[in-house]
N, C-alpha and C positions, 0 to 999 in steps of 0.2 A: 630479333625474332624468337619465335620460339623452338625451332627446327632443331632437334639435341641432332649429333652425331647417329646415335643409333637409329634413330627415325629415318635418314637419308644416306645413311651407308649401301642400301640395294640399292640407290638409283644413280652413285657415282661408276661410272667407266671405272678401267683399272686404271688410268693416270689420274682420273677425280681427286679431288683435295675439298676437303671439309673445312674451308676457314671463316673464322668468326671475331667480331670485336669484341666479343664478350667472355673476357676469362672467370669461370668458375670451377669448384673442383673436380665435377664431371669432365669437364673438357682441360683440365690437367691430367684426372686416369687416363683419359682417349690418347693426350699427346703421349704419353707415356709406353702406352700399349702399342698404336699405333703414328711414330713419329712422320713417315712417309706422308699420312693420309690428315691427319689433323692436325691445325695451324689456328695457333691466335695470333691476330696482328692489330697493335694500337694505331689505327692510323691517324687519328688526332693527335699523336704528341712528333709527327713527324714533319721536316719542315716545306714549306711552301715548295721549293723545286723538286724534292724529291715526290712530293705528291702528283706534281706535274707527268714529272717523269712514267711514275703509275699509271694517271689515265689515259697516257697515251698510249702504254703496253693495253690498256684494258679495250679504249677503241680498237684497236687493231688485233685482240682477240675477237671482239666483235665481229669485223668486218671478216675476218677469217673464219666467222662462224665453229670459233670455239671456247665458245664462252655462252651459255645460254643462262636467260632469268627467266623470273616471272614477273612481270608489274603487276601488280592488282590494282590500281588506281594511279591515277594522275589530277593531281589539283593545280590550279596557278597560283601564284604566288598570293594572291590578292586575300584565296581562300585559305591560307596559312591553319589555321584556325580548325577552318575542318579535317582538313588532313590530320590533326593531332587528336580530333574527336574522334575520328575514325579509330586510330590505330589505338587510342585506349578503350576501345570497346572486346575490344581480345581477337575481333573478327577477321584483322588482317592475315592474309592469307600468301603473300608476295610480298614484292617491293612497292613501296610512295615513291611516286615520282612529283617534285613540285618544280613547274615551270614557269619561269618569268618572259612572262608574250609581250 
């Protein structure tokens, strides 16, 4: 996405974390300055169980309702295609969700 740190530092809680797949040198100053609050985490190079392990902490933030998003869209799988039109058009605004029904 495009959401820098400083853009959504007013709207984290005080235990909020800013983490992001996407390391660049911006978000190296931030980890730097701010080790607590800002996080890059590769999650593609990590392996199948340990992924596992995550989503099920991430469901169960969920359901504890502490963990909130935003979807902006949900495609099915079929419509693959759009979803990726969509999201280079710069206008995404949240998260793509694509589901296979």
């Amino acid at each position: 996405g495009k959401l820098s740190y400083n853009n959504s530092k007013n709207i984290l809680n005080d235990n909020g974390i800013f983490m992001t797949p996407v390391l660049s040198i911006q978000i190296l100053g931030q980890m730097i300055l701010h080790p607590q609050k800002v996080k890059f985490e590769a999650t593609g190079i990590k392996k199948k169980e340990e992924l596992k392990s995550l989503l099920k902490d991430l469901i169960s933030l969920f359901k504890q309702n502490q963990l909130q998003t935003h979807i902006d869209k949900t495609y099915n799988l079929e419509d693959l295609k759009y979803a990726h039109q969509y999201i280079e058009t710069g206008g995404k605004v949240g998260n793509i969700v694509v589901v296979n029904l």
